[in-house]
Backbone as numpy.savetxt, mean C-alpha at the origin, in Angstrom:
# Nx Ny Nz CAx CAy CAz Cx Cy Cz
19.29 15.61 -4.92 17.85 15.68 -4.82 17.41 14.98 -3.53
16.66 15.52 -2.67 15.73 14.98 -1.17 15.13 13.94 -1.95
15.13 12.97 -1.16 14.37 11.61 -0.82 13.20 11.92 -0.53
12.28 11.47 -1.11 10.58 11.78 -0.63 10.01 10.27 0.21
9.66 10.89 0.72 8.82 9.54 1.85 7.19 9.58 1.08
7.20 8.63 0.80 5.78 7.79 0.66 5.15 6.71 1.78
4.61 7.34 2.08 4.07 6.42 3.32 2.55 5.31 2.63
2.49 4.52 3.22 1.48 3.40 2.83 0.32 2.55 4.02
-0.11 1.87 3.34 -1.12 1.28 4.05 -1.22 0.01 3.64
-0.57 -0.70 2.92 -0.32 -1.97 1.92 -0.70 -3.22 3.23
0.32 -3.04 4.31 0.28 -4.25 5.13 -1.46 -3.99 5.61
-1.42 -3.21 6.26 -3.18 -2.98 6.87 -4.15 -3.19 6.04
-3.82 -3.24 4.70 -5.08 -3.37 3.96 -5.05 -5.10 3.69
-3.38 -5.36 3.35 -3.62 -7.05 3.34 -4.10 -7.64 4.19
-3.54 -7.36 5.89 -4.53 -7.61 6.76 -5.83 -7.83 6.80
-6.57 -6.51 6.62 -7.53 -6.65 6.77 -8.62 -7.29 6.11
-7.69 -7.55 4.48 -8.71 -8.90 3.65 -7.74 -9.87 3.81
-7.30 -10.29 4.84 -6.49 -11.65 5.09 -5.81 -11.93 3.63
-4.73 -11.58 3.21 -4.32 -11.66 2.13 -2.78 -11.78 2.17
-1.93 -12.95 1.44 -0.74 -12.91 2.11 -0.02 -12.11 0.69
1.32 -11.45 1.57 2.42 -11.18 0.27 2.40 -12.12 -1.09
1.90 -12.73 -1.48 2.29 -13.65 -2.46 0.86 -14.02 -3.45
-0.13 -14.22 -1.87 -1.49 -13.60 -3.12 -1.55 -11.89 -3.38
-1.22 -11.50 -2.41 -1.41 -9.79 -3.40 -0.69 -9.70 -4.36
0.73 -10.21 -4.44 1.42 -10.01 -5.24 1.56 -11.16 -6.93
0.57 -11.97 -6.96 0.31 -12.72 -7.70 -0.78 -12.57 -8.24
-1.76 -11.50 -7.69 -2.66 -10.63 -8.18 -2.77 -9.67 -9.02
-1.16 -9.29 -8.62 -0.83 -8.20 -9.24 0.09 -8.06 -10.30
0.55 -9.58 -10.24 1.22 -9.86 -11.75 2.99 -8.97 -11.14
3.03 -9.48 -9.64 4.86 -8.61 -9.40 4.98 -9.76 -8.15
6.14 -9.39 -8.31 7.05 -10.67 -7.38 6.71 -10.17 -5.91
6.71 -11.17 -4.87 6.14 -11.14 -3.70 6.93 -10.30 -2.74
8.15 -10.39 -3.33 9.52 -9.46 -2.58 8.85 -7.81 -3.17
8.32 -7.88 -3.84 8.32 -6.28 -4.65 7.41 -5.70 -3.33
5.94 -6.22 -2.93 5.19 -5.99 -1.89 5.76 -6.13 -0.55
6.66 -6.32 -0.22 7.01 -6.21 1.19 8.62 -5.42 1.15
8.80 -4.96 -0.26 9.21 -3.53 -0.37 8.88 -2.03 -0.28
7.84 -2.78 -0.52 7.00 -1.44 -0.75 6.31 -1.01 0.52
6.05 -1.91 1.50 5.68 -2.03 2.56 6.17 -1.80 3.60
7.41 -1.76 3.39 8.73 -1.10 4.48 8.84 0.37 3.49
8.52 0.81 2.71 8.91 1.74 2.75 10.37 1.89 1.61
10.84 0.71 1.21 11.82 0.68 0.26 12.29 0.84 -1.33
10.65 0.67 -1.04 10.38 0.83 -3.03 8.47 1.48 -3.03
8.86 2.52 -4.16 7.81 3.16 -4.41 6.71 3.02 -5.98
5.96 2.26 -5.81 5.39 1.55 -7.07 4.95 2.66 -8.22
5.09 1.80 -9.08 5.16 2.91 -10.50 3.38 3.10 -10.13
2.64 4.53 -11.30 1.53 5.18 -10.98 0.77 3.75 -11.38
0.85 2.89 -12.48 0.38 1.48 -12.80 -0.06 0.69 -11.66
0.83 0.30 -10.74 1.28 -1.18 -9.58 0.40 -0.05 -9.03
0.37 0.91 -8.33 -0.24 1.73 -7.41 -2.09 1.85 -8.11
-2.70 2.00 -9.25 -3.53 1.90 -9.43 -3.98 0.46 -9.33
-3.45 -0.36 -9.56 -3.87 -2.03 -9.51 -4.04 -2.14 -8.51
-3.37 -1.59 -7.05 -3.68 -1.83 -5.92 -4.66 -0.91 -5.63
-5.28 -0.23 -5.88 -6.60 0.51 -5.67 -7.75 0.11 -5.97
-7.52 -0.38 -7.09 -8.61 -1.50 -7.86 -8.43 -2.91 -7.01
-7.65 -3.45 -6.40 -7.34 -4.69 -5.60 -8.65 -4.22 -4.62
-8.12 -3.48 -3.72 -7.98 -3.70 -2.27 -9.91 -2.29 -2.86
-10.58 -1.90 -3.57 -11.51 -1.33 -4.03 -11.21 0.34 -2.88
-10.30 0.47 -2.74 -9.89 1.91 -2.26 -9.68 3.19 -3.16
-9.43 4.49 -2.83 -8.79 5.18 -3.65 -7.32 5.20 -3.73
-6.43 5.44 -4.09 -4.77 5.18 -4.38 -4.68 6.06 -3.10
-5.27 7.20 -2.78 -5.00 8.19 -1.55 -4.99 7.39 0.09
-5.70 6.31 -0.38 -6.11 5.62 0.75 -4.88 4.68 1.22
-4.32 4.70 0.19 -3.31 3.31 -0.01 -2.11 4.19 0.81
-1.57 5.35 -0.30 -0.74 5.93 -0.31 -0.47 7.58 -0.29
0.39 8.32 0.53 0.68 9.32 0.70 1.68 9.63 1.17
2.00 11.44 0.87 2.74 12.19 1.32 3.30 12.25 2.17
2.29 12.32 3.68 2.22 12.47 4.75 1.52 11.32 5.24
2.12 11.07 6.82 2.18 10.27 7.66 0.41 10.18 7.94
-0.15 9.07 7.88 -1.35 8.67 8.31 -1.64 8.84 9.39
-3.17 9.30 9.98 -3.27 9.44 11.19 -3.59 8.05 11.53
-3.37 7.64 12.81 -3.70 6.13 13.30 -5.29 6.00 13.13
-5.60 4.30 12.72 -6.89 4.09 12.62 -8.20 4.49 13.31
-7.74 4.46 14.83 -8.64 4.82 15.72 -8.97 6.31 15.61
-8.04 7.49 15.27 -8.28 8.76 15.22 -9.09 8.83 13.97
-8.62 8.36 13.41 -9.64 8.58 12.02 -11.26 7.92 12.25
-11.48 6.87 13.44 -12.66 6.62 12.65 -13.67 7.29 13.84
-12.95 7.85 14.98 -13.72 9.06 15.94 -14.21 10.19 15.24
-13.91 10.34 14.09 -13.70 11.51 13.37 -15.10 11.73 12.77
């Protein structure tokens, strides 16, 4: 079976509410290693961990996470 790529936005969104691996992930009731798995790209959060972070960060899960490769910030907000 192909490997599916899930691409994310996890680090940019912690960023951007100044939030470290350990408070997101203590927020979220998962170990701090689990979020900077997920963040490389190494681990893909159950539909649960992925809704909690939607409700976290007040995004839609689409926002967080996808299929396909994100366009960079700046293209998107010319848009």
């Amino acid at each position: 079976m192909e490997k599916v790529t899930i691409y994310n936005r996890v680090a940019v969104l912690r960023a951007d509410c100044g939030v470290s691996r350990k408070e997101l992930a203590d927020a979220l009731g998962v170990n701090f290693q689990t979020i900077g798995y997920i963040e490389r790209g190494d681990y893909h959060p159950s539909l649960e961990l992925a809704l909690k972070m939607s409700q976290y960060f007040n995004v839609p899960v689409e926002a967080i996470f996808s299929l396909e490769p994100f366009k960079p910030l700046r293209s998107t907000l010319s848009e």
